[in-house]
N, C-alpha and C positions, 0 to 999 in steps of 0.2 A: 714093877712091871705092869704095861697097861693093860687089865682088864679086858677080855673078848667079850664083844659087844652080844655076841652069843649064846652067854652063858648063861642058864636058866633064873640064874638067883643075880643078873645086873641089874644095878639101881639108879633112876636117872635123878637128879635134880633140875626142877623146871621154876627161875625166877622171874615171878612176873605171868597172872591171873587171867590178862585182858584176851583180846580175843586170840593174839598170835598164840599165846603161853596154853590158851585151853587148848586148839587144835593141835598144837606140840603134845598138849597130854594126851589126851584125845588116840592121837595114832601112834603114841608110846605102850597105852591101854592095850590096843587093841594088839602091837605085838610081844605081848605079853611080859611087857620091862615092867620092873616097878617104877611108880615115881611117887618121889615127894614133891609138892608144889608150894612153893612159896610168894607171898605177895607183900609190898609194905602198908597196904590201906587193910585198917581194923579191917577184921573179918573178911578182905579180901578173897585170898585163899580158897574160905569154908564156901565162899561164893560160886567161885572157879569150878571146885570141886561139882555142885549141884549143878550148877549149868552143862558139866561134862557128862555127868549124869544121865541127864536127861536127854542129851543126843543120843546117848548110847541105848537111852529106851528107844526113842524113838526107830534106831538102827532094829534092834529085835522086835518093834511092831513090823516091819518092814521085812522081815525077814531077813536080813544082812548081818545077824549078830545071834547066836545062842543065849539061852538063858545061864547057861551055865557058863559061856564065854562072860556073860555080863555080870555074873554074882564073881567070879574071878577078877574082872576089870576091877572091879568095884573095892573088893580087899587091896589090890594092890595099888590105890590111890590113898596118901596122907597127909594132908592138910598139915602144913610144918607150923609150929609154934615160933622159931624162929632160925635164923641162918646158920645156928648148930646143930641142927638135923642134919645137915648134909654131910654132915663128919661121915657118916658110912656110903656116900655115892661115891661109883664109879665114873659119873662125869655129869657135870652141871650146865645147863642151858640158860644164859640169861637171854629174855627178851620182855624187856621194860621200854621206856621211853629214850630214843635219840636225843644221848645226853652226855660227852666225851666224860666228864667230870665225875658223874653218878657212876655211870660205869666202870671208869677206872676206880673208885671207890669201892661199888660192891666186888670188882674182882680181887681187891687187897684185903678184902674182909675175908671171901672163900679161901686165896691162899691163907691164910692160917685158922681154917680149920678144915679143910679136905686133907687128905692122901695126900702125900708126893705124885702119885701111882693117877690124883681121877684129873681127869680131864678137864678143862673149863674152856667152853664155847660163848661164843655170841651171834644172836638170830638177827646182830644190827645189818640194815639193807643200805645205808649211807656213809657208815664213821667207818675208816679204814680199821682194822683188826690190828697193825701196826700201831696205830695210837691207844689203841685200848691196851696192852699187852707191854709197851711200853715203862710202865712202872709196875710191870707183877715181877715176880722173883723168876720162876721159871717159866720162858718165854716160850720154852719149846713144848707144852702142854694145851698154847692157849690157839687157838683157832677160831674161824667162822662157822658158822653151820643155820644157812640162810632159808629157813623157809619162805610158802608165799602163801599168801590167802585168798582162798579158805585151806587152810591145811591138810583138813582131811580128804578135800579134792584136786588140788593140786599136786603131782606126783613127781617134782622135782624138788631138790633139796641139793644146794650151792655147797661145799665144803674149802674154805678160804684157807690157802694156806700164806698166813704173815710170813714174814724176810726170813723169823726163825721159828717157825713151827715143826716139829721133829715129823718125820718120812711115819714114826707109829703112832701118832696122835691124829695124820690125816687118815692114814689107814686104816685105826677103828674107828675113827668118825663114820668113815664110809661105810663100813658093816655094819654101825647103828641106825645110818641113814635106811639102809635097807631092813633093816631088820622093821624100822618103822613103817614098810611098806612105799616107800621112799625110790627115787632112783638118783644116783648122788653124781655129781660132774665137779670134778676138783677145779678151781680157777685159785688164779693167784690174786693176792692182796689188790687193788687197786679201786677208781671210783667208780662208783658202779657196778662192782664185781662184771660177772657176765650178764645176765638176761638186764638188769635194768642199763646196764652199758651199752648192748646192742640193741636194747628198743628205739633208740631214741632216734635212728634213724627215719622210723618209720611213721610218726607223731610231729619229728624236726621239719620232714619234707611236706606234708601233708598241710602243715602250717605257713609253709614257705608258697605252697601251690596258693590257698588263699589271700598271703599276702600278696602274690603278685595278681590276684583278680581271674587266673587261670582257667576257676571252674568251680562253681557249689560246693559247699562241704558233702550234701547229695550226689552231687554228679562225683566226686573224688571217690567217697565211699563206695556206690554203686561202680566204679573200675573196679576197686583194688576188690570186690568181694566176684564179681562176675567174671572180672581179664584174668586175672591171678590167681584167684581161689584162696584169700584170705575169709575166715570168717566171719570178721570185723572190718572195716572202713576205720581209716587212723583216727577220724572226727565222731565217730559212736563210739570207737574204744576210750577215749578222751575225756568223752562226757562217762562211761560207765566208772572209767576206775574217778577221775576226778580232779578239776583243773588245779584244786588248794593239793594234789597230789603229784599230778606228772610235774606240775610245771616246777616247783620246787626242787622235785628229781634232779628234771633236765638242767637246772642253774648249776647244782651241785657237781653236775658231773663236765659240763662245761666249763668251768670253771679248775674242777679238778685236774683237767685236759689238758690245762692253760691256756683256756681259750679256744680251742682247736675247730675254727669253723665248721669242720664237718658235724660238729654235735651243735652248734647251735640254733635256736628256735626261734620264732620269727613276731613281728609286734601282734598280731591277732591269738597268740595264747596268752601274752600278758594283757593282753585288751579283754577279755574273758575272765581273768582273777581280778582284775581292777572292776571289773564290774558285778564281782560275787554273781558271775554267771556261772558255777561250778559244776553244769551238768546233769545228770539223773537227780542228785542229792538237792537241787535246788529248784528242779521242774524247767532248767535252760541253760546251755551250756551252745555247742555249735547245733543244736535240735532244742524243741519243745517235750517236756514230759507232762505226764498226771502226776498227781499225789503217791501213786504205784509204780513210778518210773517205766512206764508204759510210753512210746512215743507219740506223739500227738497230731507234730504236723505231717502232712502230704508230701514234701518234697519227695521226688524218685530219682533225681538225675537224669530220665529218659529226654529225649530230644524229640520231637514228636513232626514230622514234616507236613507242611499244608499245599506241596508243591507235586505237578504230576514226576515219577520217576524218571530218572535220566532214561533216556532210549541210545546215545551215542556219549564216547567218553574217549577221550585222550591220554595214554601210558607215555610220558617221556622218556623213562626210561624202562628197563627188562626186569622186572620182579616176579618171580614166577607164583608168590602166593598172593601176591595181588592180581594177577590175571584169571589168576584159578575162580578168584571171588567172583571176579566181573566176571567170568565166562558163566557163574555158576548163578548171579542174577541175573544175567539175558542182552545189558546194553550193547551193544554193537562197539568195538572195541577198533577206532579209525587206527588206519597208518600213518595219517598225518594229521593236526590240528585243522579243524577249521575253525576256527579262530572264533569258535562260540560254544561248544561241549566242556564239560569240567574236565578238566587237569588232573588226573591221580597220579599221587605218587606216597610211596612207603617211606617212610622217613624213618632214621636211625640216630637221635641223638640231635639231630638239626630241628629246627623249627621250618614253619612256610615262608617268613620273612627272608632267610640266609639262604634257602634253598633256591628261591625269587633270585635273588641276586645274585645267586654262584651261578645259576644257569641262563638267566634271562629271560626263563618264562611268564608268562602271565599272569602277576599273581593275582590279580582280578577273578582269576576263574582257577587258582589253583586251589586244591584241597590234600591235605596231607591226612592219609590213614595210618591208626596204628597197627600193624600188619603181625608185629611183632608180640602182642598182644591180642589178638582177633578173636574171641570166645562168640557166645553167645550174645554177646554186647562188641559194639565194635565205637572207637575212639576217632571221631575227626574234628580238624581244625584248620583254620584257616590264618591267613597276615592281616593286620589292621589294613582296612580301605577295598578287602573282598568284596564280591557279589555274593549276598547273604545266600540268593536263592542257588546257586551254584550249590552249595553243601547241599541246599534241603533237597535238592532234586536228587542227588546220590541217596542222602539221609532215606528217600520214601523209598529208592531200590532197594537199599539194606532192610527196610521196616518190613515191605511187602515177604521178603523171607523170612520175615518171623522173628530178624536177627533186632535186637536193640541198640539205640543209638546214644551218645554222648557226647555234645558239641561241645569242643573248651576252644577258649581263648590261642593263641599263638605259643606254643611251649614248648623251647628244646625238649625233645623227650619224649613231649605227651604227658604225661600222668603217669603212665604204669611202669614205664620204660624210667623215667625218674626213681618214680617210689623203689623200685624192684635194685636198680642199679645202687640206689644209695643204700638198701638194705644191705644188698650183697658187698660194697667194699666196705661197710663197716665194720660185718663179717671179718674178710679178710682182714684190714687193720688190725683186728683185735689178735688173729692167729698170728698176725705179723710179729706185735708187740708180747707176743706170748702171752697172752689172760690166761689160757687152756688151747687144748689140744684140738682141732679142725674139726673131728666128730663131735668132741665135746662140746665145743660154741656150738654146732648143727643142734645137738642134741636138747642141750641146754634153752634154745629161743623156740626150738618146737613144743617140748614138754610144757615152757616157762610160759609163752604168750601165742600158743595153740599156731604157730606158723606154718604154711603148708608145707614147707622148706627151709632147709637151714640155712642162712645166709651165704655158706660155702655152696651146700649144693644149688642154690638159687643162679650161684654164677654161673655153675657149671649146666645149668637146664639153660639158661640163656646163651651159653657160650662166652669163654672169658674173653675172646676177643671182640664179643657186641657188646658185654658189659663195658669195657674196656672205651669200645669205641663211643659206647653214651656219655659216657662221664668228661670223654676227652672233647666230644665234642658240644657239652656244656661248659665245662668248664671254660672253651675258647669263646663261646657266645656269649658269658653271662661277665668272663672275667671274674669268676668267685671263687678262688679256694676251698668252697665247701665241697665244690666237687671234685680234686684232687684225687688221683686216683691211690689207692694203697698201693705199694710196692708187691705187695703178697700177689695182688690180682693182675697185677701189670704185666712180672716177671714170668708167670703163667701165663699169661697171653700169649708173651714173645715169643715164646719157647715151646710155645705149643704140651705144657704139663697139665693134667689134672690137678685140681685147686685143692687135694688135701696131699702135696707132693710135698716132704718135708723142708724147713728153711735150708739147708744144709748143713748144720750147726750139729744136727744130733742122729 
């Protein structure tokens, strides 16, 4: 019988010193589990050990840790001599190197000398749990269990259940998760699991905006953190975690997908590993760092007008948050063109080129805002062969308010309306395909990569029938499958449901 993860005297085994394996101990320590920790380099282990140590002093300088919490941690950490120590654990954690072969080796070594009764986990963030689990004896014992780093700050923990992992081997996983201070989100076996599956949306698109010339890695970031309320700009986060890191990911799971355009990534991140431009860690990446990983260059993305502000403007058609804007910077807002004020108009999913042509206006003096998006920074763009000055006379109305500006290039979508839509049906894809449960993916890419929104509710703040309508009306401009929309998000459109409405299956 397995073990409740609970119980005062459970015992974990942690294989593997490096940094995952110490933050594993680390917040095992702290909720009061034993563990032994194992590693295969001499002295490894006795290493691990100190180094956890010493965080945990450091936590009691801090005040975040008792003395006596820490002379406790401290007994209850044991440097294993070697992989028959763990004969008395109630479940073991490997997290070593991405390595299908090692793995499945050290797991045939632990089954014959654990319990029937402990557990055996894997913290791998890329090798399906299906492969590892594959040549152990008892398949229904062996599971995921996916932390992220830095362990002891990040507060989500993946729990992967393979084809045959038993219903109580996820379910004290989960109570160990928490018990580690953890908050756990079951996803099933596949690549990518959930948070590295659903990121890639949001890295893929970001990438595809520079290749097609659309807009600065600056100006991209400066939306996605001011339109959106992301923390990160997809081109800082890139450079933070690291190109010899995402870009690897995104092949793997791309690939895993079978190709599946919507996860694919675009020539400017492999133009970045080809050039050992990897980011923070190398002082350049899509930005300049110091030595400190401190940012260096000036870029802001801001659009800055040298032109006096429009005083008269032209509405083609009736948007009422686009009028609201105008009426609320001053221009005089004509009833009919005279055939020399800019053109506004709110765009959904179109570009200024398509919009030009579906209506006939002039796209000499048209300017497409993103309305849909309007913060504190506001998004405009124009068709190749525009009157530059045309935007910037808008651009100085919008400045004079205080508000900020971001010219791009011609782009179904815009930026935000992009980035935001491809988050959101990658989201749904994954509910489609069953990864996990609608709140669970939500929960999962908030916790996992600080998102202001879960990809589900992102549609649902958009509206699944404007998500719906972006995507369809890229996907018809661009002719690219990547923006195909997921059936999850669609079928909630039509029908007018809330996007965590179940498939009807269950």
């Amino acid at each position: 019988m397995v073990k409740n993860p609970g119980d005062t005297d459970y015992c974990l085994g942690v294989v593997g010193a490096g940094s995952m394996g110490q933050g594993i101990v680390q917040v095992a320590l702290q909720g009061g589990v034993t563990v032994i920790l194992h590693d295969a380099r001499d002295g490894g282990a006795e290493a691990g050990r100190e180094a956890v140590f010493a965080r945990l002093d450091r936590l009691v300088e801090k005040g975040k840790f008792s003395d006596s919490e820490l002379i406790a941690a401290k007994d209850n950490l044991v440097a294993a001599n070697g992989l028959g120590d763990f004969a008395k654990c109630d479940a073991v954690v490997e997290a070593i190197f991405e390595d299908l072969e090692v793995k499945q080796s050290l797991f045939a070594k632990l089954e014959e000398i654990v319990s029937e009764d402990c557990l055996l986990a894997s913290n791998t963030s890329s090798i399906l749990i299906a492969s590892i689990a594959r040549t152990c004896r008892n398949r229904a014992r062996i599971a995921g269990l996916h932390f992220f780093n830095p362990v002891p700050l990040m507060r989500l923990v993946e729990v992967i259940r393979g084809p045959e992992t038993g219903a109580e081997t996820v379910d004290a996983l989960c109570k160990l998760g928490k018990r580690l201070g953890r908050t756990p989100v079951v996803a099933k076996d596949a690549p990518g699991f959930l948070v590295n599956h659903g990121g890639r949306a949001y890295t893929t698109e970001g990438m595809r905006l520079l290749h097609e010339n659309v807009a600065s890695p600056a100006g991209i970031d400066a939306i996605m953190r001011d339109c959106c309320g992301f923390r990160m700009g997809p081109c800082e986060l890139m450079d933070l975690t690291g190109v010899d890191v995402n870009y690897p990911v995104t092949q793997i799971i791309y690939e895993g997908y079978d190709h599946d355009p919507r996860l694919k990534t675009s020539f400017p991140h492999r133009a970045l590993l080809a050039a050992g431009n990897l980011g923070r860690k190398t002082g350049a990446g899509n930005f300049r760092y110091d030595d400190k990983g401190k940012r260096t260059d000036t870029a802001s993305g801001d659009f800055v007008s040298d032109i006096d502000p429009a005083k008269r403007v032209f509405l083609p058609e009736s948007d009422s948050s686009l009028k609201n804007l105008v009426e609320e910077l001053g221009p005089e807002i004509l009833a009919v063109d005279n055939g020399d004020c800019p053109i506004l108009v709110a765009l959904t999913g179109e570009d200024c080129s398509t919009y030009a042509h579906r209506t006939g206006v002039d796209f000499r003096r048209l300017v497409g805002v993103d309305m849909l998006f309007a913060r504190e920074r506001v998004t405009l763009m124009q068709s190749p062969g525009a009157d530059h000055t045309v935007l910037a006379s808008f651009a100085g109305a919008l400045s004079a308010s205080g508000r900020k500006v971001t010219a791009i290039a011609d782009s179904p979508g815009f930026v935000a309306q992009r980035m935001c839509a491809m988050v959101a049906n990658l989201g749904c894809e994954m509910a489609q395909i069953g990864l996990a449960a609608p709140a669970e993916i939500d929960l999962a890419m908030k916790l996992g990569l600080g998102y202001p929104l879960g990809p589900l509710e992102l549609a649902e703040s958009m509206g699944a029938d404007t998500a719906l309508t972006i995507l369809t009306n890229i996907q018809q401009i661009t002719g690219e499958d990547r923006y195909r929309p997921s059936l999850w998000l669609k079928r909630r459109a039509m029908l007018g449901l809330p996007m965590y409405t179940s498939a009807g299956n269950t």
